[in-house]
OpenMM code with the backbone's topology and positions (N, CA, C; nanometers):
from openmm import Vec3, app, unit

residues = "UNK UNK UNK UNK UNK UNK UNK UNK UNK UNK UNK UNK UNK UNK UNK UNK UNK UNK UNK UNK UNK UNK UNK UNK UNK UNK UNK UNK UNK UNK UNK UNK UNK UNK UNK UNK UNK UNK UNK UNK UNK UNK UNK UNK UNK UNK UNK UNK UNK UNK UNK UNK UNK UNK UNK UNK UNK UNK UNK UNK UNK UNK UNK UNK UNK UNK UNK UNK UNK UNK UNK UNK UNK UNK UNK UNK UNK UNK UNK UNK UNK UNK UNK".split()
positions = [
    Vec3(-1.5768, 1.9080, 1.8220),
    Vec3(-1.5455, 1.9025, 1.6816),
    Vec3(-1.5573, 1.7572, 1.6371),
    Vec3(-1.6341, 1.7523, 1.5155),
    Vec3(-1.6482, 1.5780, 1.4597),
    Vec3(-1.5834, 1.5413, 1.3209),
    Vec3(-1.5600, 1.4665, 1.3174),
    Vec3(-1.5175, 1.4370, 1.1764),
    Vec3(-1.5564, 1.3075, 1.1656),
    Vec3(-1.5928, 1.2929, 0.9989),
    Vec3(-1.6773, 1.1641, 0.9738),
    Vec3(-1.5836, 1.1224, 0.8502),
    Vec3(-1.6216, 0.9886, 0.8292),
    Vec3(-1.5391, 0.9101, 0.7041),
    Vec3(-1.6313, 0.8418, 0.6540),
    Vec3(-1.5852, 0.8097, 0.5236),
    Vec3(-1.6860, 0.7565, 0.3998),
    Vec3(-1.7785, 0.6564, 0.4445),
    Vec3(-1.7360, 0.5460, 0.5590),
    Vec3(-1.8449, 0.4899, 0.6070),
    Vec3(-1.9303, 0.5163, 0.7124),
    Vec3(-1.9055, 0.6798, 0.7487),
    Vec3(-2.0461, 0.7296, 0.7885),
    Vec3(-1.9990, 0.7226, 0.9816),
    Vec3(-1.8883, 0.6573, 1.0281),
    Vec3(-1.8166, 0.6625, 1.1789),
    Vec3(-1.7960, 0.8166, 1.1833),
    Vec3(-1.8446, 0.8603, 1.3124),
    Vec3(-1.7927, 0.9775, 1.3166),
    Vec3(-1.6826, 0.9938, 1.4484),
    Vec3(-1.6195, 1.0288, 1.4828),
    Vec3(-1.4898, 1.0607, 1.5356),
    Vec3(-1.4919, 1.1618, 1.6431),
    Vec3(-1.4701, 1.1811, 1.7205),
    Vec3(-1.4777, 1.3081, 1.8419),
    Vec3(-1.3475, 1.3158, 1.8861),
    Vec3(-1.2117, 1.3599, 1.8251),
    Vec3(-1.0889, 1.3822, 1.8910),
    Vec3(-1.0914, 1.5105, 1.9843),
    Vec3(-0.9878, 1.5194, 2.1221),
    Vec3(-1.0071, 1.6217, 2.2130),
    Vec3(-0.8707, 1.6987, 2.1686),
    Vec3(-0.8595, 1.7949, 2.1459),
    Vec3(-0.7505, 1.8718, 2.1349),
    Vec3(-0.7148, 1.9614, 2.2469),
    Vec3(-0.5720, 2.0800, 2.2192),
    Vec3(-0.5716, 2.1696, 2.3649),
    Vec3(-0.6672, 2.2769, 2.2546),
    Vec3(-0.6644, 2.3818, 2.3163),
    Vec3(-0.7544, 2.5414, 2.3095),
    Vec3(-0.6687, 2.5673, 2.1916),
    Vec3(-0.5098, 2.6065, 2.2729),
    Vec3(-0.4553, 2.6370, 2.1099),
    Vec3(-0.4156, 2.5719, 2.0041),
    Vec3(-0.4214, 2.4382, 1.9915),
    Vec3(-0.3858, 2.3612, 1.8687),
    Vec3(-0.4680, 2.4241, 1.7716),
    Vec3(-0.3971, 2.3735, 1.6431),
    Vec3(-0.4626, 2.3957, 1.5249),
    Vec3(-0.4943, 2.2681, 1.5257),
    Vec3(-0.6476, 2.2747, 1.4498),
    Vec3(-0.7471, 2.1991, 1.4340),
    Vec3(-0.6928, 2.1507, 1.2974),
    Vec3(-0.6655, 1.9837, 1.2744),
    Vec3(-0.6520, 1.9588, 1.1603),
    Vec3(-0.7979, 1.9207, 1.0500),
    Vec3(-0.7461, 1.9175, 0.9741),
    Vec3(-0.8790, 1.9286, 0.8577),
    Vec3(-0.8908, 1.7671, 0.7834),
    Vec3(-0.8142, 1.7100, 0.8447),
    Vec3(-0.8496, 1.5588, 0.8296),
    Vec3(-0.8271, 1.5100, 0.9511),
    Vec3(-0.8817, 1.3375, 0.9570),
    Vec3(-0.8466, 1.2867, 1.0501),
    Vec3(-0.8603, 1.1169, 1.0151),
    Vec3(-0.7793, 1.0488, 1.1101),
    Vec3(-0.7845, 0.9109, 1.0183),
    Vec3(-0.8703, 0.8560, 1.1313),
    Vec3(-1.0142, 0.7968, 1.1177),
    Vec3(-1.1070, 0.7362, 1.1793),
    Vec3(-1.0422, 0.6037, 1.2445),
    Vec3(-1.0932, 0.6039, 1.3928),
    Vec3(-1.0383, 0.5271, 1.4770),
    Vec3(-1.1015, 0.3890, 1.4915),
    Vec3(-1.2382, 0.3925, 1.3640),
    Vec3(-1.2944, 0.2469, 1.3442),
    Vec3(-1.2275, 0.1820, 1.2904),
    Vec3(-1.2525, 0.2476, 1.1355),
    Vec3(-1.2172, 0.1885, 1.0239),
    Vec3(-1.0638, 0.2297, 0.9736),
    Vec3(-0.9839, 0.3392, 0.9943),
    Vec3(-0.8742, 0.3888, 0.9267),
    Vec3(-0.8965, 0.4559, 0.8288),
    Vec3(-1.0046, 0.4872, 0.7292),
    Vec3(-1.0357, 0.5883, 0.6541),
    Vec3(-0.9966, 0.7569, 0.6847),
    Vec3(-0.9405, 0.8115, 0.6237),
    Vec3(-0.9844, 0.9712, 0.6331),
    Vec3(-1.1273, 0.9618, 0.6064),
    Vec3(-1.1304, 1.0962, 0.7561),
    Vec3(-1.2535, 1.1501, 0.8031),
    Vec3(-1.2035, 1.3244, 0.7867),
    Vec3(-1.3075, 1.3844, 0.7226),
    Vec3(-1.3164, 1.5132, 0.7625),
    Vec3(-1.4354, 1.5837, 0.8348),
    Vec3(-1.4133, 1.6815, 0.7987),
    Vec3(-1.5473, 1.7838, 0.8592),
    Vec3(-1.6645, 1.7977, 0.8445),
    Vec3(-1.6651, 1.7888, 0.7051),
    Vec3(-1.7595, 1.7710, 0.6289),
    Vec3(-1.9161, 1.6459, 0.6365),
    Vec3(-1.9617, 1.6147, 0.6991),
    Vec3(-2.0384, 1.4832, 0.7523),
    Vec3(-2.0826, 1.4880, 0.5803),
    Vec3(-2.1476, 1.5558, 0.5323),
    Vec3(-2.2342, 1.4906, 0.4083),
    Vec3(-2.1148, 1.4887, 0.2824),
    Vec3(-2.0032, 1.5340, 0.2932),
    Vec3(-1.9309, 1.4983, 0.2029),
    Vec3(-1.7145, 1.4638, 0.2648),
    Vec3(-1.7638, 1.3472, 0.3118),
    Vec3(-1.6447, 1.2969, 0.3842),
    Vec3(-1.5440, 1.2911, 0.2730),
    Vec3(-1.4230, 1.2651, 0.2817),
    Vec3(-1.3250, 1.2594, 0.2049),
    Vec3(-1.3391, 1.0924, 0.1525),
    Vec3(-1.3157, 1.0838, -0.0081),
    Vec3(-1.2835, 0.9787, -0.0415),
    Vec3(-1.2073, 0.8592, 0.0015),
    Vec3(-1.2056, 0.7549, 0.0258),
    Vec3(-1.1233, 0.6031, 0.0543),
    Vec3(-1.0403, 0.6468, -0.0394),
    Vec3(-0.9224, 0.6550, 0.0177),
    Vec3(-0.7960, 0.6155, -0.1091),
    Vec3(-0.7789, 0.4728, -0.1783),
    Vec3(-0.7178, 0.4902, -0.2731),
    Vec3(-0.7695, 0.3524, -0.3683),
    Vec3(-0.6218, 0.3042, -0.3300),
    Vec3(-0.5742, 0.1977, -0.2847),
    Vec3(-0.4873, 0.1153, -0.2545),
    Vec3(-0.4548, -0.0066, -0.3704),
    Vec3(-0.3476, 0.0427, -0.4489),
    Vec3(-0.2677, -0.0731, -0.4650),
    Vec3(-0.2574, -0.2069, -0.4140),
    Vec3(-0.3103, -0.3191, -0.5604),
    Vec3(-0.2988, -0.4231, -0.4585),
    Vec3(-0.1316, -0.4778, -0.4397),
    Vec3(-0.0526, -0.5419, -0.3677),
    Vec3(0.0514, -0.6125, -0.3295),
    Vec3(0.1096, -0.6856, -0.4602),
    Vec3(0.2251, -0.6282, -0.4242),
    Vec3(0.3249, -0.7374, -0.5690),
    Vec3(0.3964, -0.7897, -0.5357),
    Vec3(0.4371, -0.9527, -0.5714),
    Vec3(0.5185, -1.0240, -0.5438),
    Vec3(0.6097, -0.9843, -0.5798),
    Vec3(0.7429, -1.0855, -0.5112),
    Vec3(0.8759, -1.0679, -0.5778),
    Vec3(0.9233, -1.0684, -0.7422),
    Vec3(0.7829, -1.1893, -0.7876),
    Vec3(0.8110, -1.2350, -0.8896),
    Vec3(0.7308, -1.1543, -1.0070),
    Vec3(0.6464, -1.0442, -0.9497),
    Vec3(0.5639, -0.9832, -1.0520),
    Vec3(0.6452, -0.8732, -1.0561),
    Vec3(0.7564, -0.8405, -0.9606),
    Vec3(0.8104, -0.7644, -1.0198),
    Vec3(0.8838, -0.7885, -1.1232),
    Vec3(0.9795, -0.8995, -1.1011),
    Vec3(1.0769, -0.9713, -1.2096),
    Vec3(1.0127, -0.9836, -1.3183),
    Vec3(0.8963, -0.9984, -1.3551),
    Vec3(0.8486, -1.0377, -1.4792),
    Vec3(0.8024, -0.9115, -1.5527),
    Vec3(0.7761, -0.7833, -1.4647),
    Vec3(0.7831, -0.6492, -1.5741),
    Vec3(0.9481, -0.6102, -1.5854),
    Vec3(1.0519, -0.6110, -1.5420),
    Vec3(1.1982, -0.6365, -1.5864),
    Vec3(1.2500, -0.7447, -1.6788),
    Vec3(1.1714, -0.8685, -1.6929),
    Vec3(1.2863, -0.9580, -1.7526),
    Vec3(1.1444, -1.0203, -1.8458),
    Vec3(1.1932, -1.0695, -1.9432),
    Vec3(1.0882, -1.1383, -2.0616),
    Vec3(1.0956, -1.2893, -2.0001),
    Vec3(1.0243, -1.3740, -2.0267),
    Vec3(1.0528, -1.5148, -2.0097),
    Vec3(1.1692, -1.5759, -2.0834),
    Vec3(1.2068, -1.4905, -2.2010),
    Vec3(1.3395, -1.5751, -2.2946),
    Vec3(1.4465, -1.5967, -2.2119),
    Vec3(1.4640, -1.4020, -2.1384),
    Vec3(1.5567, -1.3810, -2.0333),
    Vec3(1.5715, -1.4563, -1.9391),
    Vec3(1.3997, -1.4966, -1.8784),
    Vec3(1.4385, -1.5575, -1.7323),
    Vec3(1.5110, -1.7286, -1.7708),
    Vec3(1.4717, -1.7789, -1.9023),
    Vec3(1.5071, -1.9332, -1.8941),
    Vec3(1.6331, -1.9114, -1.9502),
    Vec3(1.7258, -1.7598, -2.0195),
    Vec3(1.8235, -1.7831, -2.0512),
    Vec3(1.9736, -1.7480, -1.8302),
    Vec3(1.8853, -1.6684, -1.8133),
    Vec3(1.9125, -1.6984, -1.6777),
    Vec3(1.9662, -1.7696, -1.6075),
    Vec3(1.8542, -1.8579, -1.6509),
    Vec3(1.8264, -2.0202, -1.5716),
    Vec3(1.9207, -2.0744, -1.5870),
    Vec3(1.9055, -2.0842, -1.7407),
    Vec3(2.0415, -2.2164, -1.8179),
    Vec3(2.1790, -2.1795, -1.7482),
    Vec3(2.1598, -1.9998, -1.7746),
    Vec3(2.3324, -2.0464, -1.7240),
    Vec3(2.3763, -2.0526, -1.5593),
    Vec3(2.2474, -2.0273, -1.4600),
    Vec3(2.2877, -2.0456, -1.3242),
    Vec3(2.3418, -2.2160, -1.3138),
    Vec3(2.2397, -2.2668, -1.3853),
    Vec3(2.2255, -2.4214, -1.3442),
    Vec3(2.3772, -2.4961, -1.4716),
    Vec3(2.3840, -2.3990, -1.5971),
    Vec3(2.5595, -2.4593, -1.5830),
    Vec3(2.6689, -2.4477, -1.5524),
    Vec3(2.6373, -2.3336, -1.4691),
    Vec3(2.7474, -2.2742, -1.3492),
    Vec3(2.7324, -2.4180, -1.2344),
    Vec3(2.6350, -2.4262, -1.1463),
    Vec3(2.6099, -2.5671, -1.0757),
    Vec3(2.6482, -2.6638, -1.1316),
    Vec3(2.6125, -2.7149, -1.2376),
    Vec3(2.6689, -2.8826, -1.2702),
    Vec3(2.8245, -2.8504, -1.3079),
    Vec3(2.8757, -2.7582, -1.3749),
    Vec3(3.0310, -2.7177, -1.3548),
    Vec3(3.0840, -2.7492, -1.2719),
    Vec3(3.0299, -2.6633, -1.1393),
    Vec3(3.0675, -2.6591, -1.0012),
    Vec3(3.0994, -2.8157, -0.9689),
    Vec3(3.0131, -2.8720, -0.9937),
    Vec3(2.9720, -3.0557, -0.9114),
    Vec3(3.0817, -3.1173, -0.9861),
    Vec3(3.1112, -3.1125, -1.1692),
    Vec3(3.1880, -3.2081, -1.2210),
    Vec3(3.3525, -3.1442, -1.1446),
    Vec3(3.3712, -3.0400, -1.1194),
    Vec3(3.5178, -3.0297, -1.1461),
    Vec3(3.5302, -2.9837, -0.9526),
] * unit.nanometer
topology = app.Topology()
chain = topology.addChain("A")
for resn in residues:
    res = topology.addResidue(resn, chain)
    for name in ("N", "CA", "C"):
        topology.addAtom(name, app.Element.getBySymbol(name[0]), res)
């Protein structure tokens, strides 16, 4: 049994007699799903690129927010220092 993935690797996993045969498989080149299908492999999933800490903060908080934030962490600190 073969299964191929979008860049065309094809795959030869050994199973027992009675397993069920799965209908995907994640290619041991590349990591793509591979199916059965050789001329019509399963699509690359489209991956999200990576978000910082700070790209999250910035769809939660406006910039007014983040410098009103600011002001008052940092006059909590110089508070702290005078007294």
């Amino acid at each position: 049994m073969s299964y191929w993935c979008a860049n065309g690797h094809e795959s030869r996993p050994s199973f027992a007699l009675e397993a069920e045969k799965p209908e995907s498989w994640d290619c041991p080149r590349c990591g793509l799903p591979a199916g059965l299908d050789e001329q019509a492999p399963p699509k690359a999933p489209r991956n999200e690129p990576y978000k910082t800490h700070l790209a999250y903060v910035k769809e939660r908080r406006s910039d007014a927010d983040g410098e009103a934030i600011l002001a008052e962490a940092l006059a909590k600190l110089r508070a702290r220092r005078e007294g």
